[in-house]
Backbone atoms as SQL, in Angstrom:
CREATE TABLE atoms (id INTEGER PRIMARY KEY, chain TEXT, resi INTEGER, resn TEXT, atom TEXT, x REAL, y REAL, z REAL);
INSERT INTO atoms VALUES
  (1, 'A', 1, 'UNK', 'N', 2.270, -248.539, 13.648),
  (2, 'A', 1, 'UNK', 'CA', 2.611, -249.258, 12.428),
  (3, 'A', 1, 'UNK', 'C', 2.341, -248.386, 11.197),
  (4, 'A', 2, 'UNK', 'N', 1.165, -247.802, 11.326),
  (5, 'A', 2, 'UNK', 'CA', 0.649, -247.116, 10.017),
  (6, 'A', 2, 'UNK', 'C', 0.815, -246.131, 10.426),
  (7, 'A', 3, 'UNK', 'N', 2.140, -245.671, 11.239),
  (8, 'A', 3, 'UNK', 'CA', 2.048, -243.529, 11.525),
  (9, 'A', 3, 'UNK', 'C', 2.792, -242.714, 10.603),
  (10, 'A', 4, 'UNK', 'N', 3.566, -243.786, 10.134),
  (11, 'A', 4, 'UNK', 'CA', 4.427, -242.659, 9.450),
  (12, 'A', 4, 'UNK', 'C', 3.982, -242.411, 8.115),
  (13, 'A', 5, 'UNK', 'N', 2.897, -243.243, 7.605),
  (14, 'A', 5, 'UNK', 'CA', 2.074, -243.092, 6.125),
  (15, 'A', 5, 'UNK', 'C', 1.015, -241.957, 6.773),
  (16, 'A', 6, 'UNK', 'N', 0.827, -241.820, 7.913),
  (17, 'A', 6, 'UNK', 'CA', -0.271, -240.484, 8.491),
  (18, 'A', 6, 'UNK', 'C', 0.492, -239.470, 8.642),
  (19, 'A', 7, 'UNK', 'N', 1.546, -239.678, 8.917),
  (20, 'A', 7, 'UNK', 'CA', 2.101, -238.121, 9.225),
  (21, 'A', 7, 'UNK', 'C', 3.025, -237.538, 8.094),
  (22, 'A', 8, 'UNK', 'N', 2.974, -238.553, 6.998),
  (23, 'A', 8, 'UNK', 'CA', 3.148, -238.047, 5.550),
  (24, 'A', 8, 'UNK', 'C', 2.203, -237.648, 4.875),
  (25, 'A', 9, 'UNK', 'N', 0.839, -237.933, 5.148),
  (26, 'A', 9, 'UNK', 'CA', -0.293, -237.457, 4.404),
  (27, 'A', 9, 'UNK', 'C', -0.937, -236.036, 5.282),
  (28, 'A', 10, 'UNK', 'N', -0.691, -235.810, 6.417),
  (29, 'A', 10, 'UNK', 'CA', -1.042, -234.828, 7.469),
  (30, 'A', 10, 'UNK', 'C', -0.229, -233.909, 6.219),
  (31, 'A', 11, 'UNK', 'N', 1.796, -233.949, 6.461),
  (32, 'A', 11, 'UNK', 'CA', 2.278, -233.175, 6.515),
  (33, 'A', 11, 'UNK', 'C', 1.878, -232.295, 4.998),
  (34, 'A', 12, 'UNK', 'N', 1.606, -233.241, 4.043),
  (35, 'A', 12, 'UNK', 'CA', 1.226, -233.010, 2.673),
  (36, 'A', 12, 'UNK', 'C', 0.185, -231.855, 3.178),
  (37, 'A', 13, 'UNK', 'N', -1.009, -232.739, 3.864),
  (38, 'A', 13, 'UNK', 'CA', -2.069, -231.715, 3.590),
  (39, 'A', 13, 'UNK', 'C', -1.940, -230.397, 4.662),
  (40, 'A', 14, 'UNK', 'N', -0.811, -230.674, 5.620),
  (41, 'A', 14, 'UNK', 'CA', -1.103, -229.227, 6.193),
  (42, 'A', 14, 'UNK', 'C', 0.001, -227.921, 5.043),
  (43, 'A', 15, 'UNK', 'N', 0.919, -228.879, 4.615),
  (44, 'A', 15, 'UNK', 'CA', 1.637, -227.561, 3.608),
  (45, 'A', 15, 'UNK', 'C', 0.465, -227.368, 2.532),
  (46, 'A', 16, 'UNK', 'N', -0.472, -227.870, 1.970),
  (47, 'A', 16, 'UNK', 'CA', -1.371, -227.271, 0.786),
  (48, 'A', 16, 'UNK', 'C', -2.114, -226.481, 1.650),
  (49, 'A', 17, 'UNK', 'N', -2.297, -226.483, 2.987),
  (50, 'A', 17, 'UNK', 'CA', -3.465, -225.965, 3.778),
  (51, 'A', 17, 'UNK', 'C', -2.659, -224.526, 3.952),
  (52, 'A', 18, 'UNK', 'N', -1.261, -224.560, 4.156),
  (53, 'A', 18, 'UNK', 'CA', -0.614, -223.636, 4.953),
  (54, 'A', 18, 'UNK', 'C', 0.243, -222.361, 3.374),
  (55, 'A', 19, 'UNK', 'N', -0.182, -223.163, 2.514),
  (56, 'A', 19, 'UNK', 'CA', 0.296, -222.731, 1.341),
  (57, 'A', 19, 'UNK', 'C', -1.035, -221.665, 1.069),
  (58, 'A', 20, 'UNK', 'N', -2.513, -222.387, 1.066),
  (59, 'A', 20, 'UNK', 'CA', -3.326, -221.917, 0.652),
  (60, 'A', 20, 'UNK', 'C', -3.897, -220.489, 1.306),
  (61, 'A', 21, 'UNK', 'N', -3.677, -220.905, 2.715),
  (62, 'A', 21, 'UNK', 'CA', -4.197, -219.761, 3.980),
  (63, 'A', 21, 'UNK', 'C', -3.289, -219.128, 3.821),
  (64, 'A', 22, 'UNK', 'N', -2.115, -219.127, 4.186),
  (65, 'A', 22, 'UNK', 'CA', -1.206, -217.709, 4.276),
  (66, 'A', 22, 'UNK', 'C', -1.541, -216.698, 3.834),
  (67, 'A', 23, 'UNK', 'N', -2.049, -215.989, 2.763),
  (68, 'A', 23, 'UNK', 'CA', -3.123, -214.422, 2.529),
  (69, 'A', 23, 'UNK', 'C', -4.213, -214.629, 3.376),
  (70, 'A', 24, 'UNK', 'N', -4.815, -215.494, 3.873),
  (71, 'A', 24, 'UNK', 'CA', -6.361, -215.368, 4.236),
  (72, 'A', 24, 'UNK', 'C', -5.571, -215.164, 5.860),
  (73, 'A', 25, 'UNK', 'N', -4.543, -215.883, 6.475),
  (74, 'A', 25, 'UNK', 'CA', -4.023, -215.818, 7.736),
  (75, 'A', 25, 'UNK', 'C', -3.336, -214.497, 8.118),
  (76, 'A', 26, 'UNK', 'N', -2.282, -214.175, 6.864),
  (77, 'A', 26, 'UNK', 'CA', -2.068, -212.821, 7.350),
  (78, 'A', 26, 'UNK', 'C', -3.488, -211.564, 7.216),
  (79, 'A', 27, 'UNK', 'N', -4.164, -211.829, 6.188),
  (80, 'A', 27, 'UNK', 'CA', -5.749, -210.526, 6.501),
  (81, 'A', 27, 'UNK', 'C', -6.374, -210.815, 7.771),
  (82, 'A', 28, 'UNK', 'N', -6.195, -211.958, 7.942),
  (83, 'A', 28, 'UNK', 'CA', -6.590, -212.238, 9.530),
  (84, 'A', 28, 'UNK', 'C', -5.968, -211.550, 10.826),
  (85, 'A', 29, 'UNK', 'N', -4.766, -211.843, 10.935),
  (86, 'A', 29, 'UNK', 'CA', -4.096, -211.017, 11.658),
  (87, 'A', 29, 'UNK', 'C', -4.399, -209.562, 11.455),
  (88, 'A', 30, 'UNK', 'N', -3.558, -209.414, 10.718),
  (89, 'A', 30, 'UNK', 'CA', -4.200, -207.557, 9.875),
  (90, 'A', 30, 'UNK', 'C', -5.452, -206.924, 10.674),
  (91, 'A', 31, 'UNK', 'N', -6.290, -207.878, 10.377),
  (92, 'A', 31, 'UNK', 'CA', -7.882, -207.582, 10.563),
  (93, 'A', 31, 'UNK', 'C', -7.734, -207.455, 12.311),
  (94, 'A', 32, 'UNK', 'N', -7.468, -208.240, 12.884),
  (95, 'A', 32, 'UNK', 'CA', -7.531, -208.256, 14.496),
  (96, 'A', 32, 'UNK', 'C', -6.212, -207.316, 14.791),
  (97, 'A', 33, 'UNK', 'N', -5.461, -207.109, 14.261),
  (98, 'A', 33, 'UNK', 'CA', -4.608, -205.927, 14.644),
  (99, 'A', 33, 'UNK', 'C', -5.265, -204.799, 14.180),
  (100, 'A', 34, 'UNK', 'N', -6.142, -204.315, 13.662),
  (101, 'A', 34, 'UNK', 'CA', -6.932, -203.298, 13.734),
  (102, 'A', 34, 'UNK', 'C', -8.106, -203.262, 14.349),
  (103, 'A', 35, 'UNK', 'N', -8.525, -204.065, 14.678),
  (104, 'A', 35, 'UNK', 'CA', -9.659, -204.466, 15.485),
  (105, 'A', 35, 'UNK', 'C', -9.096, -203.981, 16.633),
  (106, 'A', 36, 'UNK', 'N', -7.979, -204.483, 17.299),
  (107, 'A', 36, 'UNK', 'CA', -7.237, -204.061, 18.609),
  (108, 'A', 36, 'UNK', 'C', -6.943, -202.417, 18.276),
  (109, 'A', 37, 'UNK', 'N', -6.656, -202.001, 17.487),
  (110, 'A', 37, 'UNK', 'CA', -6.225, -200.288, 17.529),
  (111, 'A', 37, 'UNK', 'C', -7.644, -199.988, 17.313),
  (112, 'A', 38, 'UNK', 'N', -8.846, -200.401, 16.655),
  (113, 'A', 38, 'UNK', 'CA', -9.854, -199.578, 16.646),
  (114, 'A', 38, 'UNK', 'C', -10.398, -199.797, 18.629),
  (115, 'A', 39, 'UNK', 'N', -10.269, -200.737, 18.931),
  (116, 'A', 39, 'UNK', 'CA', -10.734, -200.913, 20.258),
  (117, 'A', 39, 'UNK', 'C', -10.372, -200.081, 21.223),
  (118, 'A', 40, 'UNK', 'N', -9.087, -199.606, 21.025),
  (119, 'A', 40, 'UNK', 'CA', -8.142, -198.729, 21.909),
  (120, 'A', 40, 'UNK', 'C', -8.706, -197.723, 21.707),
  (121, 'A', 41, 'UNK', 'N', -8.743, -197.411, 20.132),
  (122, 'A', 41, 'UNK', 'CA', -9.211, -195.698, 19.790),
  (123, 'A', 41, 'UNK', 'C', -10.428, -195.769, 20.778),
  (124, 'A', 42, 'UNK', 'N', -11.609, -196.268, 20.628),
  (125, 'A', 42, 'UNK', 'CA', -12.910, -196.436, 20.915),
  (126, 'A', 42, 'UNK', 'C', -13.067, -196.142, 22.489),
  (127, 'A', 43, 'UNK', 'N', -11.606, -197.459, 23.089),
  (128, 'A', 43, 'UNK', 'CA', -11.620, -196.704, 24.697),
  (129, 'A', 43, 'UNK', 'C', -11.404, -195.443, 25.351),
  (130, 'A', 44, 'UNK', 'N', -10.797, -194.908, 24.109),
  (131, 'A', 44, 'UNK', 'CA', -10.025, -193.507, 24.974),
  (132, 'A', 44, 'UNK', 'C', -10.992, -193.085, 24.242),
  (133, 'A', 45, 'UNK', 'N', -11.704, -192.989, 23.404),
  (134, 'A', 45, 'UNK', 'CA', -12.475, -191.583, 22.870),
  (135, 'A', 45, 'UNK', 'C', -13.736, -191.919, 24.181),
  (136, 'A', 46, 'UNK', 'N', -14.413, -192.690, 24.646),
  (137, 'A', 46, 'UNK', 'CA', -15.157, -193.109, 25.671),
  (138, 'A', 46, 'UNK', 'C', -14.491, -192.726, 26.996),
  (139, 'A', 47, 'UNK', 'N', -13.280, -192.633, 26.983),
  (140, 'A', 47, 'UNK', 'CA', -12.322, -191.984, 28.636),
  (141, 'A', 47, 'UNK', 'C', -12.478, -190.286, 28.326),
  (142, 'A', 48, 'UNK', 'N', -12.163, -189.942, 27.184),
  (143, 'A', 48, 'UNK', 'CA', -11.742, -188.302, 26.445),
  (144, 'A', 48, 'UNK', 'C', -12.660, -187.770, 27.106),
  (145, 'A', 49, 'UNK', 'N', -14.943, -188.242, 26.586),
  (146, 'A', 49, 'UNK', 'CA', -15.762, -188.007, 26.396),
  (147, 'A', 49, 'UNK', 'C', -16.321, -187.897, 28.182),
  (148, 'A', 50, 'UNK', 'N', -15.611, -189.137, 28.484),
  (149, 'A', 50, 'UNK', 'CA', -16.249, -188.872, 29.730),
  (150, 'A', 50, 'UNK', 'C', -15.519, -188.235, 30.877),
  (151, 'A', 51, 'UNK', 'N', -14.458, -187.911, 30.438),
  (152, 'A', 51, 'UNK', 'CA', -13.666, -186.988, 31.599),
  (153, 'A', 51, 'UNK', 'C', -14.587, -185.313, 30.884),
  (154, 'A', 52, 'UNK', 'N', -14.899, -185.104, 29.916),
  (155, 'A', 52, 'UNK', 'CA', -15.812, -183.614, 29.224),
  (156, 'A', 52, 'UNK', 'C', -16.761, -183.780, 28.629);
């Protein structure tokens, strides 16, 4: 009975939510996509080191 007054107030607050995060979501990503290339570097310099 009362869903569609909830999923008008959801949708409100997830676009201010989704408005607001988008810089903080993409540095996020960003951040764990370098996190993943520093991890890689880190493995092979640990494979490099231990094959010499």
């Amino acid at each position: 009975m009362n869903n569609s007054k909830f999923t008008t107030k959801f949708k409100n607050h997830f676009k201010n939510l989704n408005f607001y995060s988008m810089p903080a979501s993409i540095l996020f990503i960003v951040r764990k996509r370098l996190n993943l290339a520093f991890s890689y570097i880190f493995f092979f310099l640990i494979l490099f080191y231990s094959f010499f």
